[in-house]
SEBAKE-959665 format. One line per field, with one value per residue: residue number from 1; residue in one letter; x, y, z of N, C-alpha, C in turn. Coordinates in Angstrom, 3 decimals, always signed. Layout:
N
seq [NUM ...]
type [A ...]
n_u [X ...]
n_v [Y ...]
n_w [Z ...]
ca_u [X ...]
ca_v [Y ...]
ca_w [Z ...]
c_u [X ...]
c_v [Y ...]
c_w [Z ...]
This chain:
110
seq [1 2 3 4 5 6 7 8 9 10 11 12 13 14 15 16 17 18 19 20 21 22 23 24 25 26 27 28 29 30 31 32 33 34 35 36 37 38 39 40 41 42 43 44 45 46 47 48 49 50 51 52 53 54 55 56 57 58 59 60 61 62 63 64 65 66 67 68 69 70 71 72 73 74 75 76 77 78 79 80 81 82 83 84 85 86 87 88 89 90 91 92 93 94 95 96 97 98 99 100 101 102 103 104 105 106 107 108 109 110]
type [X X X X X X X X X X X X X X X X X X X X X X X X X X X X X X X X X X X X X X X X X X X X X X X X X X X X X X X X X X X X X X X X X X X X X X X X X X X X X X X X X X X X X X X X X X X X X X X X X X X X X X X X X X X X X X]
n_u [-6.996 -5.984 -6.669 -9.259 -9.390 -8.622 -10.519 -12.634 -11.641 -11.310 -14.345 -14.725 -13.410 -14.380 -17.155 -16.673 -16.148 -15.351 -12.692 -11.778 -8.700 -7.736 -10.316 -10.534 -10.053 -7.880 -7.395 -8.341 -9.510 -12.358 -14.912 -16.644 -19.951 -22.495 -23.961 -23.473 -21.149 -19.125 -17.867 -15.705 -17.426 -20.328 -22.454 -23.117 -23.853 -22.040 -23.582 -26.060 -26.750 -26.286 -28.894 -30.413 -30.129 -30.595 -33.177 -36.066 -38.116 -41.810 -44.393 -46.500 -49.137 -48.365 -44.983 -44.589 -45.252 -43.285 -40.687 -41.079 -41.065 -37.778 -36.929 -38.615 -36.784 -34.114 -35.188 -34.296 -31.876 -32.690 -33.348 -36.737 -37.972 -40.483 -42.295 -41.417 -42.051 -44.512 -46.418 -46.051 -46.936 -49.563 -50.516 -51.094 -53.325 -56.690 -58.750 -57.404 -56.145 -55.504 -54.896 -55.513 -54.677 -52.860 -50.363 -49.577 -48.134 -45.650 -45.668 -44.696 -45.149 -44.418]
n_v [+2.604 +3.776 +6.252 +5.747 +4.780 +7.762 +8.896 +7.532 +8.165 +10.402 +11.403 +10.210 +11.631 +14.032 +13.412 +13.079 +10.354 +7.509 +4.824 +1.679 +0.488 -2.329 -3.773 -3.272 -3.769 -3.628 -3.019 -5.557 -7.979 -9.124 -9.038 -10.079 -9.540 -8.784 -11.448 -11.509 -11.698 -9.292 -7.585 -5.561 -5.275 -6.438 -7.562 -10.816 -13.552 -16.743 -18.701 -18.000 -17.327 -20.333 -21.622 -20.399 -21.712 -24.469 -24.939 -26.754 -26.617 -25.495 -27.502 -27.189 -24.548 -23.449 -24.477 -22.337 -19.878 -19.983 -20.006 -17.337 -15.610 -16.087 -15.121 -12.376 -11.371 -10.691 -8.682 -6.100 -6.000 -7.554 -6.556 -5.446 -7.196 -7.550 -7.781 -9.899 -11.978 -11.668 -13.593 -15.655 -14.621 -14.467 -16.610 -17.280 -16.222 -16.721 -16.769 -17.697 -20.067 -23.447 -25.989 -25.876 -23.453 -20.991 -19.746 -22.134 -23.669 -23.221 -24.412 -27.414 -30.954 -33.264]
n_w [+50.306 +52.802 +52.723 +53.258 +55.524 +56.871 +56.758 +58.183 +60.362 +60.842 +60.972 +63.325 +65.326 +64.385 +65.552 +68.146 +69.003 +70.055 +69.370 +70.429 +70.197 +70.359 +69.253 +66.636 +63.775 +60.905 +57.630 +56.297 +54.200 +53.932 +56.301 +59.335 +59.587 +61.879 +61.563 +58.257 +56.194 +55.357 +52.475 +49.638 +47.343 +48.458 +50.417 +52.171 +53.589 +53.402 +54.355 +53.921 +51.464 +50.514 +51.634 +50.115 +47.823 +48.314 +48.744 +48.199 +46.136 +46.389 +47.971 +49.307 +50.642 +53.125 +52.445 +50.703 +52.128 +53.666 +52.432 +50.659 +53.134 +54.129 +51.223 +50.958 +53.058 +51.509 +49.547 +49.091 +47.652 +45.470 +41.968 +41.098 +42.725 +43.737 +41.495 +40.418 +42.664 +42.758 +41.264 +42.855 +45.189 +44.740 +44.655 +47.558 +48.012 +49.076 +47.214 +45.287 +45.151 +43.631 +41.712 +38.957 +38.502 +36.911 +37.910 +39.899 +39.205 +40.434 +42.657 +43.469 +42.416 +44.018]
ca_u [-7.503 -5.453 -7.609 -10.534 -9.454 -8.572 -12.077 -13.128 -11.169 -11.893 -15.513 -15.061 -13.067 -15.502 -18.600 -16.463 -16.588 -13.533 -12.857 -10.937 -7.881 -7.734 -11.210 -10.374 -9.225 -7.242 -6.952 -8.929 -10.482 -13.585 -14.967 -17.910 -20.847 -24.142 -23.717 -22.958 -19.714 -18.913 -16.901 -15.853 -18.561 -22.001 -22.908 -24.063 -22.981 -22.218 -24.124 -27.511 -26.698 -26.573 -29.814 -31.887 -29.678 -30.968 -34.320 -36.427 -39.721 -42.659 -45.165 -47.963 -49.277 -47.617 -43.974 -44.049 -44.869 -41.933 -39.935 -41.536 -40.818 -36.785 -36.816 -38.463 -35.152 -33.270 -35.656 -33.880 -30.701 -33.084 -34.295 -38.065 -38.664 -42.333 -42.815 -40.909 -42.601 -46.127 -47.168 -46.392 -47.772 -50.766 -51.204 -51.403 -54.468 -57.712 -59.656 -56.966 -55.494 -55.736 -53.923 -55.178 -53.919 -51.789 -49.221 -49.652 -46.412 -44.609 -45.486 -43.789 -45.921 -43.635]
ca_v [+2.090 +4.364 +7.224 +5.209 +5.170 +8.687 +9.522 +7.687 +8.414 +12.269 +11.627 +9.373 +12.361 +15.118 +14.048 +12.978 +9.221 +6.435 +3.234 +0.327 -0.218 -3.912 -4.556 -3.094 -4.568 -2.731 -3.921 -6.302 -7.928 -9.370 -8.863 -11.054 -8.462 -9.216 -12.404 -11.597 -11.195 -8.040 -7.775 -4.609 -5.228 -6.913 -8.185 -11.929 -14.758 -18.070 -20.165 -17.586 -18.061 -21.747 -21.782 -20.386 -22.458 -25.902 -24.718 -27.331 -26.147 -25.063 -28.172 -26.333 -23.698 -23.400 -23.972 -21.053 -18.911 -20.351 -19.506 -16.172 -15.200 -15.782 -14.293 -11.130 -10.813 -9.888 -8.022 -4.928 -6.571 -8.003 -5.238 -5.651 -8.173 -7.875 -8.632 -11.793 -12.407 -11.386 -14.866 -16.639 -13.976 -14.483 -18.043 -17.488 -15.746 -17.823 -17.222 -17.931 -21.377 -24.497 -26.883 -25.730 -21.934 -21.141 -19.964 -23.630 -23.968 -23.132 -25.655 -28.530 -32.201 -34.064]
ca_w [+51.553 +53.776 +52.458 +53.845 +56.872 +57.174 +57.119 +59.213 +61.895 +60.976 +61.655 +64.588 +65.765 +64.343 +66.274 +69.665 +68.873 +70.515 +68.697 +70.914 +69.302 +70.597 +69.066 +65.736 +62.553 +59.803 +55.861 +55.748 +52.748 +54.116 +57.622 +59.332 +60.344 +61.909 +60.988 +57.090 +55.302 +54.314 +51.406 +48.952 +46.430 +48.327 +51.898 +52.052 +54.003 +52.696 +54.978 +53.602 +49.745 +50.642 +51.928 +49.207 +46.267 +48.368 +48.941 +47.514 +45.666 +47.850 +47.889 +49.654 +50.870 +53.928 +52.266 +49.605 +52.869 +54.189 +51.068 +50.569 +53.950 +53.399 +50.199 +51.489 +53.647 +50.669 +48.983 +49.227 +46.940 +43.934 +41.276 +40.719 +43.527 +43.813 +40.360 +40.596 +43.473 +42.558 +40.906 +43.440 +46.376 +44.460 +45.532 +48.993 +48.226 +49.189 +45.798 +43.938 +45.116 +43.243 +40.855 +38.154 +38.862 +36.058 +38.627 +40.653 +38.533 +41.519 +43.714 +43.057 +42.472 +44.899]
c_u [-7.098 -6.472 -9.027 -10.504 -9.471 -10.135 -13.005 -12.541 -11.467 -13.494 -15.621 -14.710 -14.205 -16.754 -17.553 -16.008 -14.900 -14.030 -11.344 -9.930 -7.774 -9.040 -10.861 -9.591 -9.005 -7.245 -7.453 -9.830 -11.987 -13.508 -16.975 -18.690 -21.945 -24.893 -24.154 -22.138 -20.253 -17.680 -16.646 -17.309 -20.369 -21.665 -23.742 -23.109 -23.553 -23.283 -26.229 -27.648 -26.996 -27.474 -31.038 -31.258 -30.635 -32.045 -34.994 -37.991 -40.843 -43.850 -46.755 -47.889 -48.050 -45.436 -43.538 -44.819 -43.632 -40.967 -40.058 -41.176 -39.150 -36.430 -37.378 -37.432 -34.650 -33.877 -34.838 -32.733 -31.438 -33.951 -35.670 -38.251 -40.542 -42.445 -42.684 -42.192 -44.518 -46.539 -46.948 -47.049 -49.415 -51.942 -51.903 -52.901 -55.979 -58.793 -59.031 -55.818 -56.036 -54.888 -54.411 -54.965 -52.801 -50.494 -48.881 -48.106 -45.358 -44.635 -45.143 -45.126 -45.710 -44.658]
c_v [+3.005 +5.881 +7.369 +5.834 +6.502 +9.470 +9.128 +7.521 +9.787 +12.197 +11.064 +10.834 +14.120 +15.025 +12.783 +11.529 +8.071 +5.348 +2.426 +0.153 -1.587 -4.677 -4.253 -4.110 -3.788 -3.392 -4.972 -6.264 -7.944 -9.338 -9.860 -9.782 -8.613 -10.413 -12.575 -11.357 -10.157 -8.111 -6.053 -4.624 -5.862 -7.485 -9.267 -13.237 -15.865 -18.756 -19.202 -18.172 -19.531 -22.144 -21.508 -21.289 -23.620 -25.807 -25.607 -26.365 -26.676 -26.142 -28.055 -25.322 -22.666 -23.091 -22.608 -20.295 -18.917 -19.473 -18.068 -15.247 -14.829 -15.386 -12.856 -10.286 -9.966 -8.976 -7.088 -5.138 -7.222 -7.268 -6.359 -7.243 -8.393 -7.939 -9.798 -12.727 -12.357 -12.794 -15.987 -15.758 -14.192 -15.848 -18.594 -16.368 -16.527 -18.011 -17.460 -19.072 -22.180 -24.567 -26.215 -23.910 -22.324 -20.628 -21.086 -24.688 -24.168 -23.859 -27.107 -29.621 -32.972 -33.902]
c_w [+52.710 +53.340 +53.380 +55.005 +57.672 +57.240 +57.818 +60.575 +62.013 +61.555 +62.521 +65.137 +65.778 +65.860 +67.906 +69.905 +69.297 +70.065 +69.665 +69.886 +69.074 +69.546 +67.435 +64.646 +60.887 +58.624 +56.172 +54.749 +52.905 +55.856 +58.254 +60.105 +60.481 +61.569 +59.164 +57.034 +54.311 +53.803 +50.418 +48.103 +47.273 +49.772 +51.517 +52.294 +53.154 +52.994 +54.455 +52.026 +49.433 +51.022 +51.410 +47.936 +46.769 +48.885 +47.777 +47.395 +46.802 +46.947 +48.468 +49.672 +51.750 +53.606 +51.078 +50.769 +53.544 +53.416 +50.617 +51.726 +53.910 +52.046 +50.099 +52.154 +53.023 +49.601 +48.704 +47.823 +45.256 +43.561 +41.127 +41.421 +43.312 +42.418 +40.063 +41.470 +43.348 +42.029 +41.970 +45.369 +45.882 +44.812 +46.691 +49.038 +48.080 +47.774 +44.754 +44.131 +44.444 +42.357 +40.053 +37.943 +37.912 +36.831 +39.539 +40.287 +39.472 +42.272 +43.356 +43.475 +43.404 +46.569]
């Protein structure tokens, strides 16, 4: 960890750059950023994770854009998103809504 730091205080210093001591924070495990927690291994706040676990199934149209919309967010973090996502991007396409759409799976009966 002290390694860490040494580099980046070399490149704060390289390209000219002052860091606030007061605002700073040394060794820490986890740090809150942008409103996620950053952590050694993965960026992702609690209160987001908790919001796609209690995501109830998309009953129209309207909520699997909902749903689709926050799950684009993290695109970047799940391999082969758009394939996941392709059966149910396919819904929101006007010649290919209805119940009996073999992807219609996704929308919940409720």
């Amino acid at each position: 960890m002290l390694e860490h730091l040494r580099q980046v205080l070399a490149r704060l210093r390289e390209y000219e750059l002052y860091a606030k001591v007061s605002k700073c924070s040394f060794a820490q495990e986890t740090i809150s950023f942008l409103g996620h927690i950053v952590e050694r291994t993965h960026s992702d706040g609690p209160q987001e994770g908790t919001a796609i676990e209690e995501w109830q199934p998309p009953s129209d149209v309207h909520d699997l854009r909902s749903f689709l919309g926050l799950a684009n967010y993290y695109r970047r973090f799940v391999k082969d998103y758009s394939k996941i996502a392709r059966p149910m991007t396919d819904l929101l396409k006007k010649t290919k809504l209805g119940i009996g759409h073999p992807n219609a799976k996704y929308l919940s009966t409720t």
